[in-house]
N, C-alpha and C positions, 0 to 999 in steps of 0.2 A: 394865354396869360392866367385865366381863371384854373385852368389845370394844372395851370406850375405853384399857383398860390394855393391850391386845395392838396397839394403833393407836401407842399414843404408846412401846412399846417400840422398833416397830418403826422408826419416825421418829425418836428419838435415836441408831439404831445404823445408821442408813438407809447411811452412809458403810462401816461395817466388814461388814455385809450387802451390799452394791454389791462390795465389792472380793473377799468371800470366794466367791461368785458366780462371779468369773470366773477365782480363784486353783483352784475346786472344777475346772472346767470342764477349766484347763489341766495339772491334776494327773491329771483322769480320762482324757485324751488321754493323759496319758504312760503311765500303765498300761495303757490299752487299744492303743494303740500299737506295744507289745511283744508282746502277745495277737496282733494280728494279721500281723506279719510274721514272728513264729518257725514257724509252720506250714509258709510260703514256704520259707524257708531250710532245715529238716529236709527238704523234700520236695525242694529241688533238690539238695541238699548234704549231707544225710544227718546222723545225728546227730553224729556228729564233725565236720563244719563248723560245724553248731552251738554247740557245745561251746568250738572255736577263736573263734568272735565273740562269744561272753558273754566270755570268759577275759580276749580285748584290750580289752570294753567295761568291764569289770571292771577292771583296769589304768588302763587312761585316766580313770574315775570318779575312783580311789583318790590315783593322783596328781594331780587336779585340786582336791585336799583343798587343798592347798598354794595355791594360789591363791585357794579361797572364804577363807581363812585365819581363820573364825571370823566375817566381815562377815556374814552371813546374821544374826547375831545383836548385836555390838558395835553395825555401822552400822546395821541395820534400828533398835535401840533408840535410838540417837541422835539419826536423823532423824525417829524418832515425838514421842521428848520434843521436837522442836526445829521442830516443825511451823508455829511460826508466824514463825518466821527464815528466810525464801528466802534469804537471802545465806550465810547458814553451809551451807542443802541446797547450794545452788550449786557451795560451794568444797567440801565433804566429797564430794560424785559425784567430782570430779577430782581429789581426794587420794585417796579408791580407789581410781579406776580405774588411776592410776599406778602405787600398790600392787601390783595385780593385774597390771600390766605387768610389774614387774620379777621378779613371783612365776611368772610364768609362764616366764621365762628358768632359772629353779630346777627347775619342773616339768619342761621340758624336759630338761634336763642329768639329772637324775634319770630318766628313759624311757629317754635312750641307755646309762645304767649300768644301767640294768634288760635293756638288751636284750644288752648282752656277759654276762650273766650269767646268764637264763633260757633253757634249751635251744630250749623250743620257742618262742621268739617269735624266736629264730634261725633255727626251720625252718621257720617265717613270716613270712619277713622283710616285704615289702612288706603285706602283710595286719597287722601291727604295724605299721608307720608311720602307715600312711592312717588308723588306729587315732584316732591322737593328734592328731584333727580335733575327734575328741570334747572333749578335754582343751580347745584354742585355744577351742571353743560355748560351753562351759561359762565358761571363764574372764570373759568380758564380758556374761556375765548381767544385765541390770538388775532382775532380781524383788525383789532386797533393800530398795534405795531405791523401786520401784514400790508394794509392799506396804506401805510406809510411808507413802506418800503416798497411798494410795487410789487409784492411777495406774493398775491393771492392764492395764486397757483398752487402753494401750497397748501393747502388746506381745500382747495375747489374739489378734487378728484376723492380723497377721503369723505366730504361731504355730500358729494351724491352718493357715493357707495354705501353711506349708513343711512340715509334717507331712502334710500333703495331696500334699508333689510328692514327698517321702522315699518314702512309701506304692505314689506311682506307678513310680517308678525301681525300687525292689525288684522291685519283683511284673511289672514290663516287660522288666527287663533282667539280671535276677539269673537266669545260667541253669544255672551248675554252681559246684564247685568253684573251678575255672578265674578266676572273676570275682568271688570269696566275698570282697574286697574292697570291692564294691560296699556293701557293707550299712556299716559302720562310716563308710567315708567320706562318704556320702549325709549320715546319720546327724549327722556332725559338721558338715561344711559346711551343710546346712540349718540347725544350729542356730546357727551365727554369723552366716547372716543373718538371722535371725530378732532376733539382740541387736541386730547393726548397726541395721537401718531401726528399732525399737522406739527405742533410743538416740538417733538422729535426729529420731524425733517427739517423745520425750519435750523436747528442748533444747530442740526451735522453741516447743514449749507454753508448756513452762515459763520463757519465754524466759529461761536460763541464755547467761552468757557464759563464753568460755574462762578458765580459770583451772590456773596454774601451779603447783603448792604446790612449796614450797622443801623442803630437805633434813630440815630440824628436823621440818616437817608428819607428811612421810613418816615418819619414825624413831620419831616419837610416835604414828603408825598401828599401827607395827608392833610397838612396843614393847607398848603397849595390848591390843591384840588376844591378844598371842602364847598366853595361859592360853586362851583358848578354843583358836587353832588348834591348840594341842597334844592337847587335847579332843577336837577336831573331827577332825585326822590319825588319832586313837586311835580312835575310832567309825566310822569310815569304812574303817581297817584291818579289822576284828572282819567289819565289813558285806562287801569287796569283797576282801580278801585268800585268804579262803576257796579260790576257784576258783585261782588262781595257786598254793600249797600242795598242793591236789589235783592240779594238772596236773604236780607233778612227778612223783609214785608210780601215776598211772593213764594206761590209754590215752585217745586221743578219744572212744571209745567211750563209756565209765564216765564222762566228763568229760561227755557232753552226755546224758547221763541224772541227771546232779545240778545242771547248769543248767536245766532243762525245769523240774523239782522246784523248784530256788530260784526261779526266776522265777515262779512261784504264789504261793510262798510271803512273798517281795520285796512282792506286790501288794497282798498281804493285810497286810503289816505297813505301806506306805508309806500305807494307807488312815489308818491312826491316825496317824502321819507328818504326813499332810497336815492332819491336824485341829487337829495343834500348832501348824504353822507358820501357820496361815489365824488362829489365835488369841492368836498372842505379840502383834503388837502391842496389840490389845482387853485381853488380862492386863496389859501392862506398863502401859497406862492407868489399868487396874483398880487392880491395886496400891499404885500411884502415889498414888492419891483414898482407897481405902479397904480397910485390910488383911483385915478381915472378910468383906467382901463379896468378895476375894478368894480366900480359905479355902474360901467356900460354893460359888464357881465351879469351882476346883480340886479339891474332894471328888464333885463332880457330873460331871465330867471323867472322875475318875479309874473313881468306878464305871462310865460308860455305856463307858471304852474296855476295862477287863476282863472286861463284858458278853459287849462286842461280838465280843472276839477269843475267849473263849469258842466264841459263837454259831460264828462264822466256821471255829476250829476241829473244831466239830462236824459242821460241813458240809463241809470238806475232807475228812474219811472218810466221810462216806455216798456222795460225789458223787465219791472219789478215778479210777474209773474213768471216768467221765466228762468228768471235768478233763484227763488226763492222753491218754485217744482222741481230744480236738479240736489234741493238736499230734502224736500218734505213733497210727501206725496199724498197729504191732507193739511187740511187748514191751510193749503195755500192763500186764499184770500185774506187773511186775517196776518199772515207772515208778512203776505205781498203791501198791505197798508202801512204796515210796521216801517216797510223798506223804504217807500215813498217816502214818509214824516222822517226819514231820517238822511236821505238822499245828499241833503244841502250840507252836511256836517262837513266834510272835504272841501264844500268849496269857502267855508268860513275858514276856518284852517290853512286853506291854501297863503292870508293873506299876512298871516304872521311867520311863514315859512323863511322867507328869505330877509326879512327884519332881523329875526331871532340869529340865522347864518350869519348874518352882518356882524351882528354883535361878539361872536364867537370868534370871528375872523379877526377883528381887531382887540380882543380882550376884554369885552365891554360889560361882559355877562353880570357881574355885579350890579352895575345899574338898574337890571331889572329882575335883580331877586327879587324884591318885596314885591312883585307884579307877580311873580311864578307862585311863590307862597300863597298869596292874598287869593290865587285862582284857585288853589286845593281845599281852603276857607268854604271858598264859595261853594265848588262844586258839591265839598261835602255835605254844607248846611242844606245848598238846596236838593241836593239829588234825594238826601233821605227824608227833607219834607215834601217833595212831590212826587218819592216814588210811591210813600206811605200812601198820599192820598188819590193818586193819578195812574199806579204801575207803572207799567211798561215804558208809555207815552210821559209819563211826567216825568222819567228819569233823563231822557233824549229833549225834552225840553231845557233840563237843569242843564245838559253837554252845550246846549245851543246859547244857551244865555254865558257858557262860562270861555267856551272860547270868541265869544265877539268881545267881552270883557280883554281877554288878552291881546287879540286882534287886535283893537283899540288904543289898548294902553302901552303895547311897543309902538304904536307907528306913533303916538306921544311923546314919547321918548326919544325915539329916532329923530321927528321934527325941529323937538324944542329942548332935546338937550345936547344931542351931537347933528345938529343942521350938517355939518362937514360928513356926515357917513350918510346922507340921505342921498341912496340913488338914484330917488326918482327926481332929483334935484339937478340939474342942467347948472357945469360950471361956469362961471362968467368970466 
């Protein structure tokens, strides 16, 4: 009986199993991705080159927020409810991607005021620019509409393949300082062709034809959208602003021994990350059909990710020397403290995880703008008076104070203003 019911689970979700499959796949490449060329980079480049291509990888992410402008979540949910109208997917891929066109002329005009005003991406000039390859990758991402459709596939197989020539080109041609360009521009250019050819198979599949959206489409994209991207700019700040903050009051030095640290740390939290995003669209289904059975999803969620980052946690300081000898093979003990004091950030994080889904699943995201705002507020006032006075350790204090803040202030929300979407809430 348990094998007929573990048969026919699996064959009604056959489709959101297929796609999380290859969403796991392309998620674990990107983590492990980074694993393996930050070793390259410290050994040719030392830890301050290091520290300079996290700083501009970091930049380029942050202002690439402006361009996801919240579609990871508006348009993914649109074209899941809308699954069985090819003509409306047709015409919303090209009223995004327009979107994203005109947002990227923003991102960019914002990188070159970023650059007349941060010292050091002046004293790296051309290692910022090539930077902002990242930024053009990112922008024409298809994952959004691909995860929606069950589509992965497409895009799965072009993106290991250029992950594969990134990997070669570093490790080939990356030989000092001198060429520490190399890495971010690799980086970015692989990843837009990666979107292009995906893009191109996805149209000839789905045989989509071009389509134009007028002015009104657009305006009502963006208008629509804008409560998430404001969300989404606010969360992405907290996440990627950190190192740009710290690189004003420290050297490269101190800068690339708190990139080493976050980039562990990044892995472990993008793991739970990945678990949301492989499962918005299956919740927004969920919900959609049946709200209980939603609740029951969401409390099963909630606990295995507090578990996990627990666990996770626990294993960052047994394992901190360890972790920290496979990218530096001095000043280990002084990385390895770093990684301790920073261990817990995941498992605070873990607890606003499936709150924030919640909210997203049911359209709620509004309610807790001024909450996402008020934490980029915080993080920024404190991170640059504690990194000023404290380095390293005081900026990872400001992370820690700024997500139990948000922690906090959704499950407040959640409690006492939609009691009805609280899963940990037992219906009566």
């Amino acid at each position: 009986m348990f094998k007929n019911r573990l048969i026919e689970t699996l064959v009604s979700n056959k489709r959101h199993i297929n796609s999380s499959f290859f969403l796991f796949f392309i998620n674990l490449l990107n983590f492990v991705f980074p694993l393996l060329i930050s070793p390259r980079i410290i050994q040719k480049c030392g830890l301050e080159g290091f520290g300079i291509v996290i700083l501009f990888q970091s930049i380029a992410i942050f202002v690439s927020s402006i361009t996801e402008y919240g579609f990871n979540i508006n348009a993914t949910r649109d074209v899941t409810l809308n699954q069985d109208h090819p003509d409306f997917i047709n015409k919303h891929f090209f009223t995004v991607t327009y979107c994203k066109t005109i947002l990227l002329g923003i991102a960019i005009l914002l990188s070159i005021l970023i650059y007349f005003f941060f010292p050091k991406a002046n004293d790296y000039s051309f290692i910022y620019f090539t930077s902002l390859f990242i930024l053009i990758g990112r922008t024409f991402n298809p994952l959004w509409v691909l995860r929606s459709l069950h589509k992965l596939k497409y895009i799965f197989y072009f993106f290991i393949f250029f992950k594969i020539i990134s990997l070669l080109v570093i490790y080939l041609f990356l030989e000092s300082g001198a060429n520490l360009y190399l890495v971010n521009l690799t980086i970015g250019s692989m990843d837009l062709l990666t979107c292009i050819f995906s893009i191109l198979v996805l149209m000839n599949r789905m045989k989509w034809k071009y389509y134009k959206p007028d002015f009104k489409a657009i305006k009502n994209e963006i208008v629509t959208g804008f409560g998430i991207f404001v969300q989404v700019i606010s969360i992405n700040a907290n996440a990627y602003l950190n190192p740009m903050i710290l690189g004003l009051f420290v050297n490269e030095y101190a800068l690339g021994i708190y990139c080493v640290v976050e980039k562990v740390i990044l892995v472990v939290r993008f793991c739970g990350s990945f678990i949301i995003q492989s499962l918005f669209p299956k919740a927004c289904e969920m919900a959609g059909k049946n709200h209980q059975d939603y609740k029951v999803f969401a409390r099963k969620l909630f606990i295995f990710l507090v578990i996990s980052m627990l666990i996770a946690a626990m294993l960052l300081v047994v394992f901190s020397n360890l972790i920290v000898s496979y990218f530096v093979k001095m000043n280990i003990a002084e990385c390895s403290a770093f990684l301790v004091y920073n261990s817990l950030i995941p498992f605070v994080v873990a607890f606003n995880m499936v709150p924030y889904l919640t909210f997203m699943v049911y359209s709620k995201q509004k309610a807790v703008t001024k909450i996402i705002i008020l934490s980029v507020f915080i993080n920024v006032i404190l991170n640059t008076i504690l990194s000023k006075q404290f380095g390293i350790f005081g900026i990872s204090a400001g992370i820690y104070i700024t997500e139990l803040f948000v922690s906090i202030s959704l499950w407040a929300v959640l409690i006492f203003k939609f009691p009805n979407l609280n899963f940990l809430k037992n219906e009566k």
